[in-house]
C-alpha positions as CSV (number, residue, x, y, z in Angstrom):
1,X,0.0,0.0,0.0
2,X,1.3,3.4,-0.8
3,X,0.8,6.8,1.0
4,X,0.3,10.1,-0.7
5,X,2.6,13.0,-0.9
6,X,2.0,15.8,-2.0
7,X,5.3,18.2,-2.9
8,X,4.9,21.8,-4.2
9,X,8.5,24.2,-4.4
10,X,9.3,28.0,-4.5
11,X,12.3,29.5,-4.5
12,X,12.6,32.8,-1.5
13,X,15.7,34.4,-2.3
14,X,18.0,32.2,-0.8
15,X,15.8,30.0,0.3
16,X,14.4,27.1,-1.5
17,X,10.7,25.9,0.1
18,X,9.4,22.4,-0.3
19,X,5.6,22.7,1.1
20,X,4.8,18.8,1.6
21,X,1.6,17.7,2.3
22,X,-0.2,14.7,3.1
23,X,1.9,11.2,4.4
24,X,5.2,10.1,4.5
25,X,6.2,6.8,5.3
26,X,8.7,4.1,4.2
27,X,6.5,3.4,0.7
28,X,7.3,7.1,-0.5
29,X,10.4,8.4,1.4
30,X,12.8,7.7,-0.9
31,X,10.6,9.6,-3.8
32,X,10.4,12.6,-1.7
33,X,13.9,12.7,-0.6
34,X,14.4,12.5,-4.3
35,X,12.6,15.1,-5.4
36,X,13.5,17.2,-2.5
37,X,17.3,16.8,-3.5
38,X,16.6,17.6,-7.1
39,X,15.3,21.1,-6.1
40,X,18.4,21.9,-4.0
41,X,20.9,24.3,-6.0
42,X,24.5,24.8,-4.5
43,X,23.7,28.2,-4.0
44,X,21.1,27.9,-1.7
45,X,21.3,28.8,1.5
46,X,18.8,26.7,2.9
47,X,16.0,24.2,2.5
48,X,12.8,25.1,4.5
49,X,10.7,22.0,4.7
50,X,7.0,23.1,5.2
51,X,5.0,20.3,7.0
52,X,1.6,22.4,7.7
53,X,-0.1,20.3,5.7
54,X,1.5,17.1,6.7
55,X,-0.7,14.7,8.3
56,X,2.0,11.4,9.3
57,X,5.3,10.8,9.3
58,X,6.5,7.2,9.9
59,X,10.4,6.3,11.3
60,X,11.1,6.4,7.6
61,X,9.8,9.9,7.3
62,X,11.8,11.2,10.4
63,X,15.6,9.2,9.3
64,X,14.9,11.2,6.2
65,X,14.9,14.5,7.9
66,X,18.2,13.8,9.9
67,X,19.4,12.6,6.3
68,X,18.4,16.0,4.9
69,X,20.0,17.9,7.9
70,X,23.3,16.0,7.1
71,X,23.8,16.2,3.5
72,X,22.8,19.6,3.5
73,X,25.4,20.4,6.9
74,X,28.0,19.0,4.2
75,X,27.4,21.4,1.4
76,X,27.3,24.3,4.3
77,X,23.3,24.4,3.7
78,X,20.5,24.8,6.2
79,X,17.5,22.7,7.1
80,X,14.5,24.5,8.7
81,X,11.2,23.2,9.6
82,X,7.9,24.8,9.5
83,X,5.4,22.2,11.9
84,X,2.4,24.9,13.9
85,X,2.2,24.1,17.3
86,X,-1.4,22.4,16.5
87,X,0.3,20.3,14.3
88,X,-0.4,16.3,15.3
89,X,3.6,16.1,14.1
90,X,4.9,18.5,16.7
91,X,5.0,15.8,20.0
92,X,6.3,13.3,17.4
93,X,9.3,15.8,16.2
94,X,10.0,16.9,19.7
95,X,10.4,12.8,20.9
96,X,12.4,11.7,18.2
97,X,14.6,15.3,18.6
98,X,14.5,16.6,15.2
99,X,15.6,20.0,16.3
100,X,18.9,18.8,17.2
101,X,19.4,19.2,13.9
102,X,16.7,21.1,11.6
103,X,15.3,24.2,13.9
104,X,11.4,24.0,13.9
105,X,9.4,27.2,13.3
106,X,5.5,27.6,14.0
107,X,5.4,29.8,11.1
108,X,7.1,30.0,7.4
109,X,7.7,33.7,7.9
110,X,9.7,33.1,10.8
111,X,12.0,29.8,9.1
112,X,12.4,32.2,5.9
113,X,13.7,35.2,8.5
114,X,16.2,33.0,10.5
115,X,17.6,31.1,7.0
């Protein structure tokens, strides 16, 4: 069975913005870190991942995140995280420690400011 996700990108100066939405999970990691990559230019400073309208992230989902966080660390990149506090992700990012390594913002405004 495969899960839906949704991926949508802008660029913000020097920002690039993957809004993601719906579910990620071990069927469809790999095509979003894929296409998250592909969208990545060296000369971006950061990747802001926008999860407002995601709904699940499984183990795979969150190991994709630290993944992100390290093969952007070694191009000197930044990964940010937009998750609102009402979010049903934000107890899950918070146990498994995400912002150890990707800062999490309620708001996009606020990850956009701080890249």
């Amino acid at each position: 069975m495969s899960t839906n996700a949704k991926l949508g990108f802008e660029r913000h100066e020097l920002a690039v913005v993957a809004t993601l939405a719906g579910e990620v999970d071990m069927t469809n990691a790999e095509f979003v870190r894929d296409q998250i990559t592909a969208q990545v230019p060296n000369d971006a400073h950061a990747l802001v991942i926008d999860l407002s309208a995601t709904q699940y992230l499984d183990s795979a989902a969150i190991e994709l995140l630290f993944e992100l966080s390290r093969r952007l660390g070694r191009r000197r990149q930044q990964l940010r995280l937009v998750v609102p506090e009402s979010s049903p992700l934000t107890r899950l990012l918070i146990l498994t420690d995400v912002g150890s390594v990707a800062p999490v913002h309620a708001e996009l405004a606020e990850a956009l400011s701080s890249a």
